[in-house]
FIVOTOR-663637 format. One record per residue: residue in three letters; x, z, y of N, C-alpha, C, O in turn; residue number from 1. Coordinates in steps of 0.2 Angstrom, whole numbers, plus 5000, padded with zeros to 4 digits. Example, Ala and Ser with C-alpha at 12.3 -4.5 7.8 and 13.67 -1.06 7.14 Angstrom:
BEGIN
  dopa   n.X   n.Z   n.Y  ca.X  ca.Z  ca.Y   c.X   c.Z   c.Y   o.X   o.Z   o.Y  kolza
   ALA  5066  5039  4972  5062  5039  4978  5066  5039  4984  5071  5042  4983      1
   SER  5064  5035  4989  5068  5036  4995  5064  5039  5000  5067  5040  5006      2
! end
This chain:
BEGIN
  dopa   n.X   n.Z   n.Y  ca.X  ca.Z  ca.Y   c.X   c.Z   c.Y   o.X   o.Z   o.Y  kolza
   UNK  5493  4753  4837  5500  4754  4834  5506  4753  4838  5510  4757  4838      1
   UNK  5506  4748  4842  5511  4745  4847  5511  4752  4854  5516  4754  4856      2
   UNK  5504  4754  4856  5504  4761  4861  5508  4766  4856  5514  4767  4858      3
   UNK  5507  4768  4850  5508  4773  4848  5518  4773  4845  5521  4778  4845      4
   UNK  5520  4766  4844  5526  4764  4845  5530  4766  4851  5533  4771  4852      5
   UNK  5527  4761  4856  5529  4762  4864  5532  4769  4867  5537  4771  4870      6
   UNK  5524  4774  4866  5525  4781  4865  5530  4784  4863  5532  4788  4866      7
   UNK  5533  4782  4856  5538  4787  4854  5544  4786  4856  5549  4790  4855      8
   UNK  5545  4778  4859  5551  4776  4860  5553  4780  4866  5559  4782  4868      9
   UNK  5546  4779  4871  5548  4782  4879  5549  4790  4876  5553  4794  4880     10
   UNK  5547  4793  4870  5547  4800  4871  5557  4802  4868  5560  4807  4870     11
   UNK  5557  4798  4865  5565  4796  4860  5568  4797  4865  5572  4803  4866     12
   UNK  5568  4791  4871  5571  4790  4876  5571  4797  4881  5576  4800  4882     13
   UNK  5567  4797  4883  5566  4804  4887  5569  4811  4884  5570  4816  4888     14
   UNK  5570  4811  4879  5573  4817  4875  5579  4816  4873  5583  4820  4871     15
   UNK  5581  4809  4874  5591  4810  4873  5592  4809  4879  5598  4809  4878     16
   UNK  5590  4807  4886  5592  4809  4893  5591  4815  4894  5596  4818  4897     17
   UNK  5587  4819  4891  5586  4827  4893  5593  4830  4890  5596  4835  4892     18
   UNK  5595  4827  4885  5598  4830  4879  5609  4829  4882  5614  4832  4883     19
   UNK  5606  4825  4882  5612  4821  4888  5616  4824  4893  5622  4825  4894     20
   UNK  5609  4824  4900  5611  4830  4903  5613  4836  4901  5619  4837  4903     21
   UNK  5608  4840  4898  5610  4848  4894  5617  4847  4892  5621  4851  4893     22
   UNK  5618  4844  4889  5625  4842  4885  5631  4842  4890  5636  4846  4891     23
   UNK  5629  4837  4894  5636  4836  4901  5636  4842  4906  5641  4843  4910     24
   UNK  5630  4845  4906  5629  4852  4911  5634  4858  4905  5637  4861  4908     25
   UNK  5634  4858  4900  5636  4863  4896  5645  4861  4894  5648  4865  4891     26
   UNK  5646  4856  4897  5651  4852  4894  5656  4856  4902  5662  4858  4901     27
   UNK  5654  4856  4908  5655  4856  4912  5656  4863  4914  5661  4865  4915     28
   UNK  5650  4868  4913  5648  4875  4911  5657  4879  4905  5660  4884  4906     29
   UNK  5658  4874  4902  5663  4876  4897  5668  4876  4900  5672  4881  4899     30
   UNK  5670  4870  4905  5675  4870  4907  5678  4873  4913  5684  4872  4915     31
   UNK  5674  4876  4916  5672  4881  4923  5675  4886  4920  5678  4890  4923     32
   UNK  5675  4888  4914  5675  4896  4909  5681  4896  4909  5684  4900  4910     33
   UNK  5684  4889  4906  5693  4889  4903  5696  4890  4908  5701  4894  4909     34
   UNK  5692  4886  4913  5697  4886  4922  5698  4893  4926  5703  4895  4929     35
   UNK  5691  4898  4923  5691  4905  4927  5697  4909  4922  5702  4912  4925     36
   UNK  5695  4907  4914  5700  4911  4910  5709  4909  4912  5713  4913  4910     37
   UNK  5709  4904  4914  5715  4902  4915  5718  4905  4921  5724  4906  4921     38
   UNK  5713  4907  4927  5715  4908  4934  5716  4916  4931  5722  4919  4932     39
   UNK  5710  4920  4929  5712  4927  4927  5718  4929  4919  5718  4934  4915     40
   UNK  5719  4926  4919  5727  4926  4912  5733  4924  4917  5739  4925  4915     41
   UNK  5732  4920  4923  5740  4920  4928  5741  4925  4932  5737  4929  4932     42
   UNK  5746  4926  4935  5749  4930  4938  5748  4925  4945  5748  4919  4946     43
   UNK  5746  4932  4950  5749  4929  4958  5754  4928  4958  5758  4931  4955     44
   UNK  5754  4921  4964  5763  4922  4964  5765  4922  4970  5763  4918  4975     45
   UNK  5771  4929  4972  5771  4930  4979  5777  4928  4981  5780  4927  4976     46
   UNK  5780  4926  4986  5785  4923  4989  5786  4922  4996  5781  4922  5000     47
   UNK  5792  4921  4997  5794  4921  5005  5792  4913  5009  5793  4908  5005     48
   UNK  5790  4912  5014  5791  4905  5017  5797  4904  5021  5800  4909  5023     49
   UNK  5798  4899  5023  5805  4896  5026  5807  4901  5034  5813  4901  5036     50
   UNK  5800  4905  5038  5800  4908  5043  5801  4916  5039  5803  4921  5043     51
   UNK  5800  4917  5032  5803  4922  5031  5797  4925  5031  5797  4930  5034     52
   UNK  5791  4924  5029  5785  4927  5030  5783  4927  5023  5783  4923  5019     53
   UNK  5779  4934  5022  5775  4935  5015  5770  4930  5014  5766  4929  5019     54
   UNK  5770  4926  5006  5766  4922  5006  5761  4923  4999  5763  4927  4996     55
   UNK  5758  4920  4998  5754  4922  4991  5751  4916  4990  5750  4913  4995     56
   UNK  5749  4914  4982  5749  4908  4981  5741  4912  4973  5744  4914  4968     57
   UNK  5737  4911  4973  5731  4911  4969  5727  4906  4966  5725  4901  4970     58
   UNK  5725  4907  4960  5719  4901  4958  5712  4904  4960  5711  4910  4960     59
   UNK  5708  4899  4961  5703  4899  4963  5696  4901  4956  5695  4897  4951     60
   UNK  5692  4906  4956  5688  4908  4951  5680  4905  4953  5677  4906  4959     61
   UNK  5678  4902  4949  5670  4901  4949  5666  4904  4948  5664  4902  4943     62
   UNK  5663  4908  4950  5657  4912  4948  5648  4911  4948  5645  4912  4953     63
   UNK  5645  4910  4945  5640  4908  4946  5634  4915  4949  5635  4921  4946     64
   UNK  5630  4914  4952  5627  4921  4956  5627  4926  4948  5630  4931  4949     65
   UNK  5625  4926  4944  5622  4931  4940  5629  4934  4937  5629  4940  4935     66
   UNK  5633  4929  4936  5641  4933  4934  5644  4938  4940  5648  4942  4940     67
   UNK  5640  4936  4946  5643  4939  4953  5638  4945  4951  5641  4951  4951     68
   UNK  5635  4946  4950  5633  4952  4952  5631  4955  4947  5628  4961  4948     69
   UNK  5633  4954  4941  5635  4956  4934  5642  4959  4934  5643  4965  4931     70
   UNK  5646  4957  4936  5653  4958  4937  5656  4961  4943  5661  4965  4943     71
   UNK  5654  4958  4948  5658  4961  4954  5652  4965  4958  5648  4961  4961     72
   UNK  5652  4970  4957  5642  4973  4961  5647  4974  4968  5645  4971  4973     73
   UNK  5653  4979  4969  5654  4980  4974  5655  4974  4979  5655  4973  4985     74
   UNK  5657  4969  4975  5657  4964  4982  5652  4961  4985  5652  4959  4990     75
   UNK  5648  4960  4979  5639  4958  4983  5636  4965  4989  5632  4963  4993     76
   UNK  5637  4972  4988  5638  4975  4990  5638  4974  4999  5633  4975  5003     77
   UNK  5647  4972  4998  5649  4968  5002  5646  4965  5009  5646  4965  5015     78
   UNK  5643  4961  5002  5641  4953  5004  5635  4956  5008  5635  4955  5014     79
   UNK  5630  4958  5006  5625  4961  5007  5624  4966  5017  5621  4966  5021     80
   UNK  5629  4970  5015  5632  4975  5023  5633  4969  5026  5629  4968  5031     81
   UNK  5636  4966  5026  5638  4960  5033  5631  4955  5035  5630  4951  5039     82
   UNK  5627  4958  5030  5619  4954  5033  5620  4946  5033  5618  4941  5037     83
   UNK  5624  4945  5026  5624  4937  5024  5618  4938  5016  5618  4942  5012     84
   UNK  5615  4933  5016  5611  4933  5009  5615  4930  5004  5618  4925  5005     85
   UNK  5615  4934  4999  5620  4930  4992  5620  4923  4990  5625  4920  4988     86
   UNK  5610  4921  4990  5611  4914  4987  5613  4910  4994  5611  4904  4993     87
   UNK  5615  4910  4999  5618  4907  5005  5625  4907  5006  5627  4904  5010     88
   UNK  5630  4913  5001  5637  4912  5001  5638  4907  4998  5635  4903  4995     89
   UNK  5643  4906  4999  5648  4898  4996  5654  4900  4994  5657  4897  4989     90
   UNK  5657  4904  4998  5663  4907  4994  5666  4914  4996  5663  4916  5001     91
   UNK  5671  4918  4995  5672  4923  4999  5680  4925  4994  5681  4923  4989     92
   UNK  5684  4928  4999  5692  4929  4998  5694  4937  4998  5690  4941  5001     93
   UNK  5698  4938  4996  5700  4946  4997  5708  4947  4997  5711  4947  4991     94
   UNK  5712  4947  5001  5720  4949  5000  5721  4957  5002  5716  4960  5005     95
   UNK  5724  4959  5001  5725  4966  5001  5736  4965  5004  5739  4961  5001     96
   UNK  5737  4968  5008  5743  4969  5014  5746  4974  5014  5743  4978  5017     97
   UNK  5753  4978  5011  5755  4984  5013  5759  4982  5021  5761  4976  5021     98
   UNK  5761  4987  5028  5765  4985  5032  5770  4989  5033  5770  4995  5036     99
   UNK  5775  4988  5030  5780  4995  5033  5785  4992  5038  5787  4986  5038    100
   UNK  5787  4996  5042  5790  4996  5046  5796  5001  5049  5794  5006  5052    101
   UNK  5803  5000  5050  5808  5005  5048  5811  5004  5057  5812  4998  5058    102
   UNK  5812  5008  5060  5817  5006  5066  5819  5015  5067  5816  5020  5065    103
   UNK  5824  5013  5071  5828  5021  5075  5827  5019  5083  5828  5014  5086    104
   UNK  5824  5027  5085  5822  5026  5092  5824  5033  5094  5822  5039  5092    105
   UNK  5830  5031  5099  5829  5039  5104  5824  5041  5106  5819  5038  5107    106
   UNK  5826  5050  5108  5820  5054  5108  5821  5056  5115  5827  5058  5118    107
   UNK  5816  5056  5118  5817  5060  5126  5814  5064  5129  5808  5065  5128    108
   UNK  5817  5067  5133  5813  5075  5132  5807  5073  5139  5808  5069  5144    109
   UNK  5802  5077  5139  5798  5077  5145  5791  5083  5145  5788  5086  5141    110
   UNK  5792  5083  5154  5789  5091  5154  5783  5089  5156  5782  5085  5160    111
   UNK  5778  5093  5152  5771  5094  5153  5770  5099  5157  5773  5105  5156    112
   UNK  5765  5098  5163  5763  5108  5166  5758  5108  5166  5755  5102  5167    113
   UNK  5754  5113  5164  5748  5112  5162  5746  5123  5164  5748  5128  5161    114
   UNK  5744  5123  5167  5739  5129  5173  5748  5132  5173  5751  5136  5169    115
   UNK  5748  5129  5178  5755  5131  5179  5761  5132  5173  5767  5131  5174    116
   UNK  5760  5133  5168  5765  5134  5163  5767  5126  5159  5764  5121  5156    117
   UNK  5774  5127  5162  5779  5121  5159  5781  5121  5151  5783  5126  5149    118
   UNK  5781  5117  5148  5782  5114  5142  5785  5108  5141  5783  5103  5144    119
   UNK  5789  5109  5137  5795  5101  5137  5791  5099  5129  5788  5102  5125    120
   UNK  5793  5091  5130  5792  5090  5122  5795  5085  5121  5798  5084  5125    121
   UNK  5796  5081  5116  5799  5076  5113  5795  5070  5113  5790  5070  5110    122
   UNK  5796  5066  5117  5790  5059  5114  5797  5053  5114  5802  5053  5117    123
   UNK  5793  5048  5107  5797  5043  5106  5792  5037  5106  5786  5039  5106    124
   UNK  5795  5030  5106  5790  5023  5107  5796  5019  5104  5802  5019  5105    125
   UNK  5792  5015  5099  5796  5011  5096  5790  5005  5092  5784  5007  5090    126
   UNK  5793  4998  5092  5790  4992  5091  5792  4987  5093  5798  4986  5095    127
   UNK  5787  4982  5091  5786  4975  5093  5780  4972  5092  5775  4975  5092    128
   UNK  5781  4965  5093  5775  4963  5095  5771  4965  5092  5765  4966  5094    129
   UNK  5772  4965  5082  5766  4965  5076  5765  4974  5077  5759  4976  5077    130
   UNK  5771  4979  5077  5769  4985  5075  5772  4991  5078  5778  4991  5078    131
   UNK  5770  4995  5081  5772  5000  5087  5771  5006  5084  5767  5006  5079    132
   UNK  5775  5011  5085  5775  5017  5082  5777  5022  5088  5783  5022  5090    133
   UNK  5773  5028  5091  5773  5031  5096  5771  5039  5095  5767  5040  5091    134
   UNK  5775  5044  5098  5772  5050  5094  5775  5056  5099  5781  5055  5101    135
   UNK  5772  5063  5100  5775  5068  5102  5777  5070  5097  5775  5070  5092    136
   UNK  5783  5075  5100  5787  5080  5095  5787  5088  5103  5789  5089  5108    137
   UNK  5782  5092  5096  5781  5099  5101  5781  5103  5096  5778  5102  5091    138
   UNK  5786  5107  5098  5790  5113  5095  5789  5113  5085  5794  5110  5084    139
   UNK  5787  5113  5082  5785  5111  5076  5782  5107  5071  5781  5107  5065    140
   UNK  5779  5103  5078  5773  5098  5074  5775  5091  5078  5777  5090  5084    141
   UNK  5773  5088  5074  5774  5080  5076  5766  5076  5076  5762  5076  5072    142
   UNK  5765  5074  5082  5760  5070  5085  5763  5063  5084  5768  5062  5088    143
   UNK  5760  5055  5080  5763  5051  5082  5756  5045  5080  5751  5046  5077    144
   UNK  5757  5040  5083  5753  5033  5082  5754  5027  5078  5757  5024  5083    145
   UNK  5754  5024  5074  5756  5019  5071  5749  5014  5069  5743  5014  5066    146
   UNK  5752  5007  5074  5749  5003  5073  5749  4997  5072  5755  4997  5074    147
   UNK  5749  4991  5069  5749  4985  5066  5745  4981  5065  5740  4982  5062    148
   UNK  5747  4975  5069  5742  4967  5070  5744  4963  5065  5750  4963  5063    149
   UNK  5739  4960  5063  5740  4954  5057  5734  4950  5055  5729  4952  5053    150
   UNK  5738  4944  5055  5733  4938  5053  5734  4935  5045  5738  4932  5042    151
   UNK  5731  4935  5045  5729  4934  5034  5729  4923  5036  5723  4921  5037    152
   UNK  5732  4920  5036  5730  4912  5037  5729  4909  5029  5734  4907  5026    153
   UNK  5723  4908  5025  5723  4905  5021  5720  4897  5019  5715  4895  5022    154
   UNK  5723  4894  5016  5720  4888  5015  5720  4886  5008  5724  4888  5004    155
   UNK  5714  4882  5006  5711  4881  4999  5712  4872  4999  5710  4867  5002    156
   UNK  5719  4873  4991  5721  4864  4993  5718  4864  4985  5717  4869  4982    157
   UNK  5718  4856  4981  5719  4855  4975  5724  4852  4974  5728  4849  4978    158
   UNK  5727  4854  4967  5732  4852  4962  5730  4846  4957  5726  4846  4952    159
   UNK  5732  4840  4961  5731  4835  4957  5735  4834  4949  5741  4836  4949    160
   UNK  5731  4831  4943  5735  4832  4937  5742  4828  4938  5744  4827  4944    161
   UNK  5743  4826  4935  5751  4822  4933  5751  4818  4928  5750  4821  4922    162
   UNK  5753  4811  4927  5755  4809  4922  5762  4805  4924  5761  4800  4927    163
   UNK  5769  4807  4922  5774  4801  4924  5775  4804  4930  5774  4810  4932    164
   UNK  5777  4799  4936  5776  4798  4940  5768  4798  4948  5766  4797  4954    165
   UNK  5766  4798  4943  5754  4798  4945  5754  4804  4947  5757  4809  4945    166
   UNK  5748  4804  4952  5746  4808  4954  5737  4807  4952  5734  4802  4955    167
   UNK  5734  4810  4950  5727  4808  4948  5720  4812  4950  5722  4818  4952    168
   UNK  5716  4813  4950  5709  4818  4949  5713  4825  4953  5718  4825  4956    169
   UNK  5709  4831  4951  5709  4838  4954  5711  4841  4946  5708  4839  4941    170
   UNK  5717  4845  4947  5718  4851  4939  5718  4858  4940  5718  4862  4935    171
   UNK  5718  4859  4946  5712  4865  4949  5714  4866  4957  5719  4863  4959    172
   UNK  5710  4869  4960  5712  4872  4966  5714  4879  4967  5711  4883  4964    173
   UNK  5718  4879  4972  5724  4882  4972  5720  4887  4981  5715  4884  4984    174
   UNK  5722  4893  4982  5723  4896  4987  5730  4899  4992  5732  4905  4990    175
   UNK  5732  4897  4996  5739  4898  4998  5737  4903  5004  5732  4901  5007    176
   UNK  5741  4909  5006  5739  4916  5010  5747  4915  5013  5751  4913  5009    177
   UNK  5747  4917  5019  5750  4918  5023  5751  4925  5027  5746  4925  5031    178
   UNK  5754  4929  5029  5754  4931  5034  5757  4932  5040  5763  4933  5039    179
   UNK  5755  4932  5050  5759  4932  5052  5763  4938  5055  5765  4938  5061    180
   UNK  5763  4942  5052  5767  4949  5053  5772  4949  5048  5772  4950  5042    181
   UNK  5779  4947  5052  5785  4949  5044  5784  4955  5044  5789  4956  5041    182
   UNK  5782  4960  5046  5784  4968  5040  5779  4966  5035  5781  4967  5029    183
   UNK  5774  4964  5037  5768  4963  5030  5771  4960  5021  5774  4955  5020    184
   UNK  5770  4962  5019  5769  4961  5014  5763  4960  5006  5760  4965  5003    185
   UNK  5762  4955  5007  5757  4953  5002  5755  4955  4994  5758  4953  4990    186
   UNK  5748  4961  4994  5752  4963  4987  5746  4959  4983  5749  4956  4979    187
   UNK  5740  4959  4985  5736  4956  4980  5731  4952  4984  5729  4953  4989    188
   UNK  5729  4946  4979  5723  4939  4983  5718  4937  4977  5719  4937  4971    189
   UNK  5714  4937  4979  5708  4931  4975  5704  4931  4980  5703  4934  4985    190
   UNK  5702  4923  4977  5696  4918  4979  5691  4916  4975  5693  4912  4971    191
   UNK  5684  4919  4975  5680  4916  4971  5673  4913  4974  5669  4916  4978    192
   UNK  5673  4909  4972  5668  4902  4973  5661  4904  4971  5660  4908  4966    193
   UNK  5656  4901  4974  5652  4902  4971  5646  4895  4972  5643  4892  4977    194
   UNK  5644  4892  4965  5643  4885  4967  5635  4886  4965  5633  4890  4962    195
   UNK  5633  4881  4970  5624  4881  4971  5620  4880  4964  5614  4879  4964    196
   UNK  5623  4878  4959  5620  4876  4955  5617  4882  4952  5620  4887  4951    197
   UNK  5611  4881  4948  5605  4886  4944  5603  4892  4950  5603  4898  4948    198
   UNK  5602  4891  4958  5598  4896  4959  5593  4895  4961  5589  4899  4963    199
! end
């Protein structure tokens, strides 16, 4: 009678530690979903830095593999051509950049000879160091090159909560984008995470 007690208490036991876990995994699972729903219902927020540089400021999205590739097929796609394995990612980032660039450049004339027959034409060159704009101009058509350098700098900080004057735990983590091309401008960012757990 005492085995058969002992028995059901180990079995009691063992089934609200199971129950336990299941519960704080799902309690945790819940609040991964508020955190995503919360990241995808805000707006980016874009803005200037003190250098005058386009900046972008995003929440970070959790994904777990089977929502990734439920949801975003093109990016595992992605993932996949760069000859990274999916359950090996850990996280991956996406900004998108418009660059324009406006300047006025005189035009100068210069002659081409080519089997003997002389040809004038128009070429102009204008830039700096992030964006160069170079181009002939022959009799009604315009030949030109536009090119532009740019570094995306991003870093993944947390936002601690607040009570008062306190600072406490993590109330999400944040993604801050930079660029260092001032013609650039920042049009769209996300960051999503991908956590090792259930593969």
């Amino acid at each position: 009678m005492k085995r058969i007690i002992l028995l059901l208490v180990a079995i009691s036991i063992a089934i609200s530690l199971g129950s336990s876990l299941y519960i704080r995994r799902l309690i945790k699972d819940k609040q991964r979903l508020i955190d995503n729903q919360e990241v995808l219902l805000s707006d980016i927020t874009l803005y200037r830095t003190e250098a005058d540089r386009s900046a972008a400021s995003v929440g970070v999205l959790t994904l777990q593999l089977d929502e990734l590739r439920r949801q975003r097929a093109s990016d595992v796609e992605q993932i996949k051509q760069l000859g990274i394995r999916l359950r090996r990612a850990e996280s991956y980032a996406r900004s998108v950049t418009t660059s324009s660039y406006v300047a006025t450049t005189a035009l100068r004339d210069s002659i081409i000879v080519r089997d003997t027959i002389r040809d004038t034409v128009r070429v102009f060159l204008s830039g700096d160091t992030w964006s160069r704009v170079e181009g002939v101009i022959r009799g009604d058509s315009l030949r030109y090159n536009v090119s532009s350098v740019d570094t995306l700098f991003q870093v993944l900080h947390r936002v601690p909560r607040r009570f008062l004057f306190f600072r406490y735990g993590t109330k999400a983590i944040r993604q801050e984008i930079t660029s260092s091309n001032p013609h650039t401008t920042l049009v769209y960012a996300e960051y999503v995470e991908l956590p090792h757990r259930r593969r």
